[in-house]
CHARMM internal coordinates of N, CA and C (Angstrom, degrees):
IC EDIT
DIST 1 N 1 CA 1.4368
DIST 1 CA 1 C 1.5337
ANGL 1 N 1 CA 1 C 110.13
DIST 1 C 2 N 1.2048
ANGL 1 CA 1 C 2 N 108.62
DIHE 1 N 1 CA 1 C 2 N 47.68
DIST 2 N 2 CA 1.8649
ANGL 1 C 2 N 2 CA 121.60
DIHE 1 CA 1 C 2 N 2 CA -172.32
DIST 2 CA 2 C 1.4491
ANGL 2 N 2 CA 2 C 78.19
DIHE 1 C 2 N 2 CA 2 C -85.91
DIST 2 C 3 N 1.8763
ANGL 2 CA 2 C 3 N 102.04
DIHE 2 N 2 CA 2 C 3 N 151.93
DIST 3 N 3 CA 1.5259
ANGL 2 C 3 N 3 CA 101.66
DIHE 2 CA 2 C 3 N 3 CA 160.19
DIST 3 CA 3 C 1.0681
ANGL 3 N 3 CA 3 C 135.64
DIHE 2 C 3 N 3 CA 3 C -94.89
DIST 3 C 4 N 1.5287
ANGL 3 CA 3 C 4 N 107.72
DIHE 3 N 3 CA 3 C 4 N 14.70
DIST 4 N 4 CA 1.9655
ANGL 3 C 4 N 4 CA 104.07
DIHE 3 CA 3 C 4 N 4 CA -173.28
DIST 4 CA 4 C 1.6878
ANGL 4 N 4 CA 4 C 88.49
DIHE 3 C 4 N 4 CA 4 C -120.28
DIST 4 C 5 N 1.3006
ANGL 4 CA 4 C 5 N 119.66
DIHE 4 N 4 CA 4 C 5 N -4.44
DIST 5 N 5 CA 1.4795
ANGL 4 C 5 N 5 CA 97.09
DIHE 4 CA 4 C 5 N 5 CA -172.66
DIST 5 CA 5 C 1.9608
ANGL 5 N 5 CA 5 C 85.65
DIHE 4 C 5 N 5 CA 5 C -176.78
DIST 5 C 6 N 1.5579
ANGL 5 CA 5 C 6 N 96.56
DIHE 5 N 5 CA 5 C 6 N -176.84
DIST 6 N 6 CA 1.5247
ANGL 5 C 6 N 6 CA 113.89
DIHE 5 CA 5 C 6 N 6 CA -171.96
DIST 6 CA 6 C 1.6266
ANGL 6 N 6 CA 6 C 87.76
DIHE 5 C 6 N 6 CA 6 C -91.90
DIST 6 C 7 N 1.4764
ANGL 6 CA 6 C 7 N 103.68
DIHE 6 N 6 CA 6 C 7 N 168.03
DIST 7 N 7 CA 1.6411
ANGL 6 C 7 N 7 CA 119.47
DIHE 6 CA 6 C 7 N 7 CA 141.35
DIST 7 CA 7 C 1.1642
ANGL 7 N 7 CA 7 C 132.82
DIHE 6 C 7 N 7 CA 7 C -108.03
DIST 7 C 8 N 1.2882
ANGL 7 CA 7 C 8 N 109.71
DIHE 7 N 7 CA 7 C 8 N 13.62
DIST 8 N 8 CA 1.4543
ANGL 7 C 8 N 8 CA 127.43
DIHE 7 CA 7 C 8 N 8 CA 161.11
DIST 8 CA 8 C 1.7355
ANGL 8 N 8 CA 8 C 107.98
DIHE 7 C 8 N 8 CA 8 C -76.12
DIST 8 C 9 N 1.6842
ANGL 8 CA 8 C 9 N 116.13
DIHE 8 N 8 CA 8 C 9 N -54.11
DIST 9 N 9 CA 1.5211
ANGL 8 C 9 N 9 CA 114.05
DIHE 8 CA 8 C 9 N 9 CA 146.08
DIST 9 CA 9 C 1.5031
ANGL 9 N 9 CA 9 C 136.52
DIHE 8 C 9 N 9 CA 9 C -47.93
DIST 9 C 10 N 1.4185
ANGL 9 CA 9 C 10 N 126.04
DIHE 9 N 9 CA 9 C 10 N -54.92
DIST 10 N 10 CA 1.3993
ANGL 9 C 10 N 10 CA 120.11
DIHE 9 CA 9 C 10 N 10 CA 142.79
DIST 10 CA 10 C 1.4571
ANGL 10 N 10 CA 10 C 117.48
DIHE 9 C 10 N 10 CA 10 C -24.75
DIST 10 C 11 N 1.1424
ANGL 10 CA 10 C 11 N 137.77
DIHE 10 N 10 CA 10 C 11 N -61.49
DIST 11 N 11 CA 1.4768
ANGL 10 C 11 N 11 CA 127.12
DIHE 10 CA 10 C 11 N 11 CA 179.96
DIST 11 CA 11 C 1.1879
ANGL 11 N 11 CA 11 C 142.17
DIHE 10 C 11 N 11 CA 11 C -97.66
DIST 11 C 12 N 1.3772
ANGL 11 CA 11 C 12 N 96.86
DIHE 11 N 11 CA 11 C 12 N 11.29
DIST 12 N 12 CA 1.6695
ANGL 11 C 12 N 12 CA 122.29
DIHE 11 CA 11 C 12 N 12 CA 145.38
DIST 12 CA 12 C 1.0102
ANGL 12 N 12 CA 12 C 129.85
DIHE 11 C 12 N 12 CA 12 C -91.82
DIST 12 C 13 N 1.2868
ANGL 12 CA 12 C 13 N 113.10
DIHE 12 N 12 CA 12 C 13 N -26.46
DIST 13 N 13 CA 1.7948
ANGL 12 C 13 N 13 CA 125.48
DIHE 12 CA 12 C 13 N 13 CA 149.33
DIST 13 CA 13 C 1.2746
ANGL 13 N 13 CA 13 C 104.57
DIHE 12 C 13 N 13 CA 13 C -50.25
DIST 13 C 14 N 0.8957
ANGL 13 CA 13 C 14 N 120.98
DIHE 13 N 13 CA 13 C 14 N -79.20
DIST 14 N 14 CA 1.6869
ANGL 13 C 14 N 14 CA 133.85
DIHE 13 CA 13 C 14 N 14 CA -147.83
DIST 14 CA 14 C 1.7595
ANGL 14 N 14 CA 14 C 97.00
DIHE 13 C 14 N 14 CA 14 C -71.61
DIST 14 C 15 N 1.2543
ANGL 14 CA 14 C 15 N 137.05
DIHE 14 N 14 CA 14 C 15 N -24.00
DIST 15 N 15 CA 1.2765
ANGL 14 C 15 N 15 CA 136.53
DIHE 14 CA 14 C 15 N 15 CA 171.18
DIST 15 CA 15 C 1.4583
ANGL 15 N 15 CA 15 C 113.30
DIHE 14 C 15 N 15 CA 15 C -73.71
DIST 15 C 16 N 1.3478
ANGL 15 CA 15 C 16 N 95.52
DIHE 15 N 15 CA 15 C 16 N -43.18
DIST 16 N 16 CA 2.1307
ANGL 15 C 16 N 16 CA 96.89
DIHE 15 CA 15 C 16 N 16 CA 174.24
DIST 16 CA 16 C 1.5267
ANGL 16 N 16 CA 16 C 114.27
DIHE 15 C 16 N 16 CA 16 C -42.56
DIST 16 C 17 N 1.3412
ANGL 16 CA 16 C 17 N 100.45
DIHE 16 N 16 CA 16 C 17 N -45.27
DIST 17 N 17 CA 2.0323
ANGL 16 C 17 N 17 CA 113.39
DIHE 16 CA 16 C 17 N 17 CA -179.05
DIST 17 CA 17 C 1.3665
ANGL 17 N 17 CA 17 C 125.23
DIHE 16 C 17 N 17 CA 17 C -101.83
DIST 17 C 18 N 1.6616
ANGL 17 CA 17 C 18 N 92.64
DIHE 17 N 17 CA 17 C 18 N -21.27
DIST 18 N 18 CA 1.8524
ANGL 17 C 18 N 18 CA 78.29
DIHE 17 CA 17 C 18 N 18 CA -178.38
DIST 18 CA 18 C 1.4675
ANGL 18 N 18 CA 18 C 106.42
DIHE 17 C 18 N 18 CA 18 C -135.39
DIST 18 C 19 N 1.4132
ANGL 18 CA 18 C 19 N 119.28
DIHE 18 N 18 CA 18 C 19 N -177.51
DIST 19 N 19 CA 1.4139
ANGL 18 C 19 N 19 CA 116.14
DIHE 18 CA 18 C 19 N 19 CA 174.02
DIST 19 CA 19 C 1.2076
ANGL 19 N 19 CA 19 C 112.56
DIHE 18 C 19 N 19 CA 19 C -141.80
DIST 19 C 20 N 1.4498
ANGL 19 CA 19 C 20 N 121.57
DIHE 19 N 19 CA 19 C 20 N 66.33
DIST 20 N 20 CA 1.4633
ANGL 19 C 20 N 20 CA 160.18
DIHE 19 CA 19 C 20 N 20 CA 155.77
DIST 20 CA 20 C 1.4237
ANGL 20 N 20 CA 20 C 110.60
DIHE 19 C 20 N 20 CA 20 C -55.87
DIST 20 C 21 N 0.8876
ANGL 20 CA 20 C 21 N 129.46
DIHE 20 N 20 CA 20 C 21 N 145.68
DIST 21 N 21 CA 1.3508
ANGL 20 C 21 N 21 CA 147.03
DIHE 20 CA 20 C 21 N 21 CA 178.88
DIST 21 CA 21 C 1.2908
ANGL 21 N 21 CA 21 C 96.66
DIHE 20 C 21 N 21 CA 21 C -92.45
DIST 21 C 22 N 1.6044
ANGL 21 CA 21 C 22 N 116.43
DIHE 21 N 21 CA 21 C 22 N 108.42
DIST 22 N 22 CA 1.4544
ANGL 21 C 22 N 22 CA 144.65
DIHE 21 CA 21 C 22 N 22 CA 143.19
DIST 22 CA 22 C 1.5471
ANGL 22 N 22 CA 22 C 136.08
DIHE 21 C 22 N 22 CA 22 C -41.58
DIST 22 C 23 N 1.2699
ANGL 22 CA 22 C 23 N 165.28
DIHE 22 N 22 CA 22 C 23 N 71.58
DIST 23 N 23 CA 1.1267
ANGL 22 C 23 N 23 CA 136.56
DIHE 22 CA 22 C 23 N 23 CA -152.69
DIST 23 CA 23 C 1.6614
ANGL 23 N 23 CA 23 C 84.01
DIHE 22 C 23 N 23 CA 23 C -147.11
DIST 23 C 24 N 1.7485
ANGL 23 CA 23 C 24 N 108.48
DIHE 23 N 23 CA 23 C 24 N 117.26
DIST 24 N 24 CA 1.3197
ANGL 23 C 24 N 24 CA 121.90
DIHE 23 CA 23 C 24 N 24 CA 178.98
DIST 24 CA 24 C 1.1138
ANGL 24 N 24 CA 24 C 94.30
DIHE 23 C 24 N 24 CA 24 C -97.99
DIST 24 C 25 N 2.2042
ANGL 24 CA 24 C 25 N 110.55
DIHE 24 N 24 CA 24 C 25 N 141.11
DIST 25 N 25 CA 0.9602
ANGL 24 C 25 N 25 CA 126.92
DIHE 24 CA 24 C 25 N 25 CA 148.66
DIST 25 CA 25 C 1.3423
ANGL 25 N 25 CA 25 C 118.26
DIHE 24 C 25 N 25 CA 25 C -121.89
DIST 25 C 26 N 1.2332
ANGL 25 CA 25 C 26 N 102.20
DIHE 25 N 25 CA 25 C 26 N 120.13
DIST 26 N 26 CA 1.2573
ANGL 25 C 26 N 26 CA 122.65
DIHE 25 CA 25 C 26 N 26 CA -176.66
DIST 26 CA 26 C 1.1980
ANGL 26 N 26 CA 26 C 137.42
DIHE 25 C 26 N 26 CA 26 C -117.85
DIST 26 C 27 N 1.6978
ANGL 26 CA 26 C 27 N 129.77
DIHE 26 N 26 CA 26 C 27 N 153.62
DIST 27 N 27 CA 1.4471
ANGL 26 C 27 N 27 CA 116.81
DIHE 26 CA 26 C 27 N 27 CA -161.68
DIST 27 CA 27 C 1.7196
ANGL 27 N 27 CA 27 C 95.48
DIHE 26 C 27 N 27 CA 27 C -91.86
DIST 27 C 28 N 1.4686
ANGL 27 CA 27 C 28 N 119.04
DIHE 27 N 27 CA 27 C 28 N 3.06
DIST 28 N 28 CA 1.8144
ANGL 27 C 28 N 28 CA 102.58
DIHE 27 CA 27 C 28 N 28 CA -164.83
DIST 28 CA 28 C 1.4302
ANGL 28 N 28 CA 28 C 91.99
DIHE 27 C 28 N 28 CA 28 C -104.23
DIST 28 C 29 N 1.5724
ANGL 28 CA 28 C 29 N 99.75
DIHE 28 N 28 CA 28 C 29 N 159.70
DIST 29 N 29 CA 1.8557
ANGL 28 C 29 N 29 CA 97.97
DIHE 28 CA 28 C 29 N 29 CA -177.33
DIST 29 CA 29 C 1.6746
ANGL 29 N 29 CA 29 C 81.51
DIHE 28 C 29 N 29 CA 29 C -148.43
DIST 29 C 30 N 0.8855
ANGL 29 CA 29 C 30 N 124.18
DIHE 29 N 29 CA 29 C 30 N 69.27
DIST 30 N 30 CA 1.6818
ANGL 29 C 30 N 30 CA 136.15
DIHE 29 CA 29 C 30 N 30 CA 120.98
DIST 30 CA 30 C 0.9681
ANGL 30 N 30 CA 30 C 128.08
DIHE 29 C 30 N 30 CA 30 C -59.97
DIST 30 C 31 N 1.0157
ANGL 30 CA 30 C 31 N 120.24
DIHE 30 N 30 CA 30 C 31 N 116.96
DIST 31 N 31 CA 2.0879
ANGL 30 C 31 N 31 CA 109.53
DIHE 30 CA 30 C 31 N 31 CA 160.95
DIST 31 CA 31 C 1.3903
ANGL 31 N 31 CA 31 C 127.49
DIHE 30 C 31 N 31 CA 31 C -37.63
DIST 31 C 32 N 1.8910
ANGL 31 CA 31 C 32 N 95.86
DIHE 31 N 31 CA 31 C 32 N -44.36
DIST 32 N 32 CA 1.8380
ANGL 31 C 32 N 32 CA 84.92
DIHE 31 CA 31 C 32 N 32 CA -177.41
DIST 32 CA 32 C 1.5046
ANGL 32 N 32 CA 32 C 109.96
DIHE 31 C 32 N 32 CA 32 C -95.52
DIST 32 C 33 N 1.0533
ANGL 32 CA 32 C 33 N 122.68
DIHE 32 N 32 CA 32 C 33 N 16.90
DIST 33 N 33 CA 1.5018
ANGL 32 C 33 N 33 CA 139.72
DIHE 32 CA 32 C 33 N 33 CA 175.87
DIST 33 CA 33 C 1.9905
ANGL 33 N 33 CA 33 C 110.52
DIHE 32 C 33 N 33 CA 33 C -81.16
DIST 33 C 34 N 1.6286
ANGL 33 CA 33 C 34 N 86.49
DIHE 33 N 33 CA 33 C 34 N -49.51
DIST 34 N 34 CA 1.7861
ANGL 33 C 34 N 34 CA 94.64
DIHE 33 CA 33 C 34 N 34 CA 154.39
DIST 34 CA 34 C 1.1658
ANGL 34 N 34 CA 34 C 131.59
DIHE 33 C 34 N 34 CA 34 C -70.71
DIST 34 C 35 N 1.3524
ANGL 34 CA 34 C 35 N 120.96
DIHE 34 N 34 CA 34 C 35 N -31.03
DIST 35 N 35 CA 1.9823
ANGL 34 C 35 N 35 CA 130.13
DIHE 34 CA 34 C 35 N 35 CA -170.37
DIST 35 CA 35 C 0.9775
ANGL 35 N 35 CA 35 C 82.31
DIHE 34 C 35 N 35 CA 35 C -93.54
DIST 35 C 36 N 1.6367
ANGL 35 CA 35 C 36 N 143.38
DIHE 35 N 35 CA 35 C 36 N -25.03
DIST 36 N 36 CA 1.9974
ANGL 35 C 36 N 36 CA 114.36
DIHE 35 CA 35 C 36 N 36 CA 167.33
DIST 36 CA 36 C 1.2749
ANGL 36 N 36 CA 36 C 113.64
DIHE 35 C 36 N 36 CA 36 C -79.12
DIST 36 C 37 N 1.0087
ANGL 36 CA 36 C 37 N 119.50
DIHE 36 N 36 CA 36 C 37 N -35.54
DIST 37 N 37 CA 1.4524
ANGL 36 C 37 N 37 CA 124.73
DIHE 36 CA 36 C 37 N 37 CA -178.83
DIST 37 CA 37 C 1.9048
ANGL 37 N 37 CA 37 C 110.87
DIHE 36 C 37 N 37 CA 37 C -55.23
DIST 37 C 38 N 1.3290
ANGL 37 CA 37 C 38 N 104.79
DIHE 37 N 37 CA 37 C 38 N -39.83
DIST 38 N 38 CA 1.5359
ANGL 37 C 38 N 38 CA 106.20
DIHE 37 CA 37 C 38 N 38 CA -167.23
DIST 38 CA 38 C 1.4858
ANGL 38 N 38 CA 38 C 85.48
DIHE 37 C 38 N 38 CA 38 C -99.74
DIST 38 C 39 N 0.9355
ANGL 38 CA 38 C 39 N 162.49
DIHE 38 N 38 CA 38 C 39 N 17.36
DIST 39 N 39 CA 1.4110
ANGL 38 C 39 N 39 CA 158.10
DIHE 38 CA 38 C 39 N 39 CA -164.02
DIST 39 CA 39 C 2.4641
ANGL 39 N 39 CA 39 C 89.57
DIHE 38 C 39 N 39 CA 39 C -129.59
DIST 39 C 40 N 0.9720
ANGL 39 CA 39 C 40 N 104.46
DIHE 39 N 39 CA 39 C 40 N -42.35
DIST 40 N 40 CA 1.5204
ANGL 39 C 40 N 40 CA 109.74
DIHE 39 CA 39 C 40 N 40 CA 179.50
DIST 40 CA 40 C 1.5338
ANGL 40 N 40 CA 40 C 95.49
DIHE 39 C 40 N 40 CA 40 C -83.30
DIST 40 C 41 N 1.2976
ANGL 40 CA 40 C 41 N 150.92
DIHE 40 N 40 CA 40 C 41 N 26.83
DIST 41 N 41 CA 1.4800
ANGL 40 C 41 N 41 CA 161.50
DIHE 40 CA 40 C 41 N 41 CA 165.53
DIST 41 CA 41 C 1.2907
ANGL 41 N 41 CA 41 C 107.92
DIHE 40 C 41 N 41 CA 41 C 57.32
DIST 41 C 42 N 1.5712
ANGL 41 CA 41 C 42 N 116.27
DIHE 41 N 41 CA 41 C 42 N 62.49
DIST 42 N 42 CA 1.1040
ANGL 41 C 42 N 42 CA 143.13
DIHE 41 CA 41 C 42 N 42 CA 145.47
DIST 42 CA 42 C 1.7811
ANGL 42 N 42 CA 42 C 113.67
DIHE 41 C 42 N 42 CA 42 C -75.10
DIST 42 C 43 N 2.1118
ANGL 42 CA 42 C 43 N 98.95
DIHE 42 N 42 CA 42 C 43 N 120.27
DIST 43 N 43 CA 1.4187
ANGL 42 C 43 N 43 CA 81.18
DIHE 42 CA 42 C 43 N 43 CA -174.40
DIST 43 CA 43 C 1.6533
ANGL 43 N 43 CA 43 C 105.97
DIHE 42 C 43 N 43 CA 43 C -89.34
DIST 43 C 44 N 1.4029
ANGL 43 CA 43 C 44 N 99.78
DIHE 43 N 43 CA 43 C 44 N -17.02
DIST 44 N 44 CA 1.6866
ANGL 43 C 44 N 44 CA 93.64
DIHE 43 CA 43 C 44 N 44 CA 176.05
DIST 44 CA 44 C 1.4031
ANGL 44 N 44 CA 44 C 97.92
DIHE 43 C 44 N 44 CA 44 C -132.56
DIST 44 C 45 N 1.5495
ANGL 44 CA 44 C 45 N 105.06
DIHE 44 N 44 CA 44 C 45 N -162.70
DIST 45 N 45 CA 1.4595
ANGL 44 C 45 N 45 CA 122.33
DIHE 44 CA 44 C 45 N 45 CA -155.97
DIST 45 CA 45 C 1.7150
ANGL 45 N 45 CA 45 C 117.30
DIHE 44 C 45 N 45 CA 45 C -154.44
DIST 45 C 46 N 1.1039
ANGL 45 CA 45 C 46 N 120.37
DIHE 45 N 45 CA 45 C 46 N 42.88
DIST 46 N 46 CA 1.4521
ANGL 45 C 46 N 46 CA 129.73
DIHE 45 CA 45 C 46 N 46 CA -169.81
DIST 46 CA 46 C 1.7985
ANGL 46 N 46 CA 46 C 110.23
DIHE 45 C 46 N 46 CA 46 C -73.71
DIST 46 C 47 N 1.4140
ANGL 46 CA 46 C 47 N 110.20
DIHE 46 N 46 CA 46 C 47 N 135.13
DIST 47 N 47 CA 1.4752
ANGL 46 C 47 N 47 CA 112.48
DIHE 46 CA 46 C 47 N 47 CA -168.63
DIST 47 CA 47 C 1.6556
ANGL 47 N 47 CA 47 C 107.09
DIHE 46 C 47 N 47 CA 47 C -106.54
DIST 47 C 48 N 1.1398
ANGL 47 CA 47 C 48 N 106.04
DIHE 47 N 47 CA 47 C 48 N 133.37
DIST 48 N 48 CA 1.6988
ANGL 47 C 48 N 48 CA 106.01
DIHE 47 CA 47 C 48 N 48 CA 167.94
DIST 48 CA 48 C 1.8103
ANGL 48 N 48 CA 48 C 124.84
DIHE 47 C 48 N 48 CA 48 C -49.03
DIST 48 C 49 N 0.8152
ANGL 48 CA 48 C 49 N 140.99
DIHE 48 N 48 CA 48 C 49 N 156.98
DIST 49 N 49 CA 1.9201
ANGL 48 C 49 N 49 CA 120.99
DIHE 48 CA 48 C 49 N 49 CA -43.30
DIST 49 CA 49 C 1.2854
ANGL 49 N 49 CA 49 C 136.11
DIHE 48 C 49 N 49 CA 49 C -61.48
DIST 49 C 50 N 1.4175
ANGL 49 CA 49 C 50 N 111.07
DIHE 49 N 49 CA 49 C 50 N 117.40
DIST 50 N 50 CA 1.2059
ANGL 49 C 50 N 50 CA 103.55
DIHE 49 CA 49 C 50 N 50 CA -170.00
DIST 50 CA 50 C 1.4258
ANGL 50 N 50 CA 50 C 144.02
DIHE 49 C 50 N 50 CA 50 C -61.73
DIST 50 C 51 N 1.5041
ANGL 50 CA 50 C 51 N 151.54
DIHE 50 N 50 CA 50 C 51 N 145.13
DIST 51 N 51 CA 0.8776
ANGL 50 C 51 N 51 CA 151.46
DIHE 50 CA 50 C 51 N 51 CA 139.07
DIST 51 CA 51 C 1.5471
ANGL 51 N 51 CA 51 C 124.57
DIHE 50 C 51 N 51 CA 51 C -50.36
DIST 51 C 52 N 1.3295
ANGL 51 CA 51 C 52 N 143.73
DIHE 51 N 51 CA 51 C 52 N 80.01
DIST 52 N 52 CA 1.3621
ANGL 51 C 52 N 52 CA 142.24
DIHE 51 CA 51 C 52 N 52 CA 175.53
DIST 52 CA 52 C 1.5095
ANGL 52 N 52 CA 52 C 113.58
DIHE 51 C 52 N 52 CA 52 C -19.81
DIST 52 C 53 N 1.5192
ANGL 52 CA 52 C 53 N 104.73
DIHE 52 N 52 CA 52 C 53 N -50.54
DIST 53 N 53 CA 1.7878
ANGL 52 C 53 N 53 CA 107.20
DIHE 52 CA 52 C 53 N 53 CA -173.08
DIST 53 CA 53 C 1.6286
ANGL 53 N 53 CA 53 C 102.82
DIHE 52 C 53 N 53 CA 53 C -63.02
DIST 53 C 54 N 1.3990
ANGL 53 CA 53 C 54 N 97.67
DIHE 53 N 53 CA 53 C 54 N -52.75
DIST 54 N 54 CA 1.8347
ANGL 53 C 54 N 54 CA 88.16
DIHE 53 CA 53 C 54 N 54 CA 179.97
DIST 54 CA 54 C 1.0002
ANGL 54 N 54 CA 54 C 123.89
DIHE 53 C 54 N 54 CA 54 C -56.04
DIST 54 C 55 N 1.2177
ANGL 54 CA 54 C 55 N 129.86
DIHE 54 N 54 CA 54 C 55 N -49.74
DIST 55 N 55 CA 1.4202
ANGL 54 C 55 N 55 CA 129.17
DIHE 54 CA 54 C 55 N 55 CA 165.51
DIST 55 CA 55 C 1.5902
ANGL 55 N 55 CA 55 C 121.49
DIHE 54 C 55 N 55 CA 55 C -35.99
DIST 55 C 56 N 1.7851
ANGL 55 CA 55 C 56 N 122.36
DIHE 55 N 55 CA 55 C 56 N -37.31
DIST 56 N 56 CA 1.4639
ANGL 55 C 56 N 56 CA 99.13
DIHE 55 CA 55 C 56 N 56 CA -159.79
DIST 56 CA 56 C 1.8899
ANGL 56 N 56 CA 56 C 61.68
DIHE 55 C 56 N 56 CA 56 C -94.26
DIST 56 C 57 N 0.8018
ANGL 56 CA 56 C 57 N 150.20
DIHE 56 N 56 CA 56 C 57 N -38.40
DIST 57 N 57 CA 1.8768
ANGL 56 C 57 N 57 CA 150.54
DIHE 56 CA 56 C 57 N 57 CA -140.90
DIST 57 CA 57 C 1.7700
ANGL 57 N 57 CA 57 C 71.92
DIHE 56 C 57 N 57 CA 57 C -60.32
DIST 57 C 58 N 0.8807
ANGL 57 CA 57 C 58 N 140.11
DIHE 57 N 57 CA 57 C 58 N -69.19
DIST 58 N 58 CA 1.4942
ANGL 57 C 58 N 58 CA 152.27
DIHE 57 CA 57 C 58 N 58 CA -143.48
DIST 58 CA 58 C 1.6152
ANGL 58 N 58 CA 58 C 103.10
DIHE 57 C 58 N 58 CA 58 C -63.95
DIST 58 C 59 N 1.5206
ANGL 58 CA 58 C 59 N 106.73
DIHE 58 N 58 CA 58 C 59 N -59.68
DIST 59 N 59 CA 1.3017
ANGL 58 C 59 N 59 CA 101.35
DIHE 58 CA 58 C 59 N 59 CA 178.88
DIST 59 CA 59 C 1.3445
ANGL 59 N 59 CA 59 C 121.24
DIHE 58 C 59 N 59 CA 59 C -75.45
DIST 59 C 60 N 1.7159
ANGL 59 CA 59 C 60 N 113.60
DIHE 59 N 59 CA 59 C 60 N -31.70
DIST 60 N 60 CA 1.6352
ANGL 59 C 60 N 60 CA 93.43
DIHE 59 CA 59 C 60 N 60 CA 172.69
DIST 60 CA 60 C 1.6104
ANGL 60 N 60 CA 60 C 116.08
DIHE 59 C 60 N 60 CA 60 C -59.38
DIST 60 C 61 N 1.4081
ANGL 60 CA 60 C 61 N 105.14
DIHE 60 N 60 CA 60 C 61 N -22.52
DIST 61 N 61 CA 1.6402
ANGL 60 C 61 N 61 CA 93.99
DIHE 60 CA 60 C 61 N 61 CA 166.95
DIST 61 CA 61 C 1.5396
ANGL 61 N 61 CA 61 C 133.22
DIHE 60 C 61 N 61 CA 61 C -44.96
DIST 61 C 62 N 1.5150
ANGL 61 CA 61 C 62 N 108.21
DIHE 61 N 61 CA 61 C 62 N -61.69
DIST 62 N 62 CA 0.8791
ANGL 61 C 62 N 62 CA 102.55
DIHE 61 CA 61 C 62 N 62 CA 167.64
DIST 62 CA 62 C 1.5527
ANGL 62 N 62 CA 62 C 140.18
DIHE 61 C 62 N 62 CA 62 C -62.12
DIST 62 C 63 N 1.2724
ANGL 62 CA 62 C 63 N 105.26
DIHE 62 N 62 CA 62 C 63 N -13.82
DIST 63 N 63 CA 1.3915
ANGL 62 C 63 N 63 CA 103.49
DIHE 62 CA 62 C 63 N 63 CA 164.33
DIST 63 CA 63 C 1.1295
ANGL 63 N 63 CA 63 C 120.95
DIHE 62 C 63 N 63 CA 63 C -64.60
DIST 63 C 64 N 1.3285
ANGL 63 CA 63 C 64 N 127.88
DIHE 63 N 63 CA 63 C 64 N -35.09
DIST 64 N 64 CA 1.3764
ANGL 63 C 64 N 64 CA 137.40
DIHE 63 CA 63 C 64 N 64 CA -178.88
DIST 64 CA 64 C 1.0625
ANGL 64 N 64 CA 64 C 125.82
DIHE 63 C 64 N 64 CA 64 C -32.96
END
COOR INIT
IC SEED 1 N 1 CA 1 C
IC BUILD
């Protein structure tokens, strides 16, 4: 819900060139709102309101 553009575009941009670690937080909690998101090279999928612990719990994951 950016106002000049999606972040579903942002992270299809940014996946074409780089290989950055992705992790959308977002206010929608659809299912297929998530399977686009990770399908546009989203490595995760975190829903609004956040939990702080999940969030870093999430990324030390992916570091792993």
């Amino acid at each position: 819900m950016l106002p000049d553009t999606s972040g579903l575009n942002i992270c299809k941009n940014i996946r074409t060139k780089y290989k950055y670690l992705i992790i959308m937080l977002i206010a929608k909690t659809a299912d297929q709102d998530k399977i686009i998101s990770l399908t546009y090279g989203a490595d995760d999928y975190i829903t609004k309101p956040l939990n702080h612990l999940e969030v870093m719990a999430r990324v030390k994951a992916q570091f792993r």
